[in-house]
C-alpha positions in Angstrom: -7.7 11.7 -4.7 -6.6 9.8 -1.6 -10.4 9.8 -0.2 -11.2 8.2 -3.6 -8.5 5.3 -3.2 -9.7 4.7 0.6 -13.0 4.1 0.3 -12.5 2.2 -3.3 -10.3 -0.2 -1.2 -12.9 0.1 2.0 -10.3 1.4 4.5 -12.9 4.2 5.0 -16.4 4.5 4.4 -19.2 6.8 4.8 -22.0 6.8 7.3 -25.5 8.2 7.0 -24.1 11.1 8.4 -21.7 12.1 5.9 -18.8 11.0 8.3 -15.9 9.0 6.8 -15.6 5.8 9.1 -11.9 4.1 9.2 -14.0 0.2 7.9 -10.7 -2.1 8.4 -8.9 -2.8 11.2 -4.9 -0.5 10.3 -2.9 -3.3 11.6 -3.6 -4.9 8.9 -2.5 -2.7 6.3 0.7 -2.0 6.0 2.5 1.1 4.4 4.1 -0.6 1.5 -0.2 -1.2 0.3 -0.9 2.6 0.5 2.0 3.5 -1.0 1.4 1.0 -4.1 -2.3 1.7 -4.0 -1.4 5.8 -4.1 1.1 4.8 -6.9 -1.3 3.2 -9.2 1.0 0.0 -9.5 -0.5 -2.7 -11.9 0.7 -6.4 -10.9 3.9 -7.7 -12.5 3.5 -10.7 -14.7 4.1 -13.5 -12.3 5.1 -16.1 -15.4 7.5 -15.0 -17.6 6.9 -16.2 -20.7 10.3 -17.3 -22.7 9.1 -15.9 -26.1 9.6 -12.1 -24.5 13.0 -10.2 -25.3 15.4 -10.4 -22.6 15.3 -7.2 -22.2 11.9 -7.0 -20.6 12.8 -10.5 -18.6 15.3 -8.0 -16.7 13.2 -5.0 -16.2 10.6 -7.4 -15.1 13.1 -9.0 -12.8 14.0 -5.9 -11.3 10.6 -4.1 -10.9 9.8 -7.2 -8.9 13.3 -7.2 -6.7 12.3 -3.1 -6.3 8.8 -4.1 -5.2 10.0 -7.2 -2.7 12.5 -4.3 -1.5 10.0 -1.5 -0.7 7.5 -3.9 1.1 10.0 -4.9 3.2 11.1 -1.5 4.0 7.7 -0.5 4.3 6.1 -3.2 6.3 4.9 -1.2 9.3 1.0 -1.4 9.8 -0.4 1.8 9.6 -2.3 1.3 13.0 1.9 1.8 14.2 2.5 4.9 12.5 -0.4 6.6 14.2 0.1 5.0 17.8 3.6 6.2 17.4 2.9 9.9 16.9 0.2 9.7 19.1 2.5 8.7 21.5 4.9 11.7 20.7 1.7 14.4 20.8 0.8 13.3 24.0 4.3 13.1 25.3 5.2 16.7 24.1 
């Protein structure tokens, strides 16, 4: 559940209320982290050791060009997002 994954990673917590509280500042996390956070991913091996096949070099190689790839892509701060369509709400 996304709750679950926020407060695990203490983007929200909650008060003695029962409120959810946003507990980091959304500038600092950008979209490519929720996304991989939603996703599950585990961390690539960041040596490669030489006794592996070749085979799982490559997919190893690639996952980590498709990862380098999506957090570029998705390197907007999340704090962005939300001033953006707050902008448009208000505007409409």
């Amino acid at each position: 559940m996304l709750r679950d994954r926020l407060m695990d990673r203490q983007v929200i917590v909650r008060d003695e209320d029962g409120r959810y509280r946003l507990a980091r500042d959304l500038h600092d996390l950008p979209l490519w982290q929720l996304q991989e956070w939603l996703n599950d991913e585990g961390e690539l091996p960041t040596n490669v050791s030489e006794t592996l096949p070749a085979w799982e070099k490559e997919a190893i190689s690639l996952l980590a060009q498709r990862r380098k790839s999506t957090r570029e892509h998705l390197n907007t701060p999340l704090a962005v997002l939300f001033a953006t369509k707050t902008a448009e709400a208000n505007a409409a």
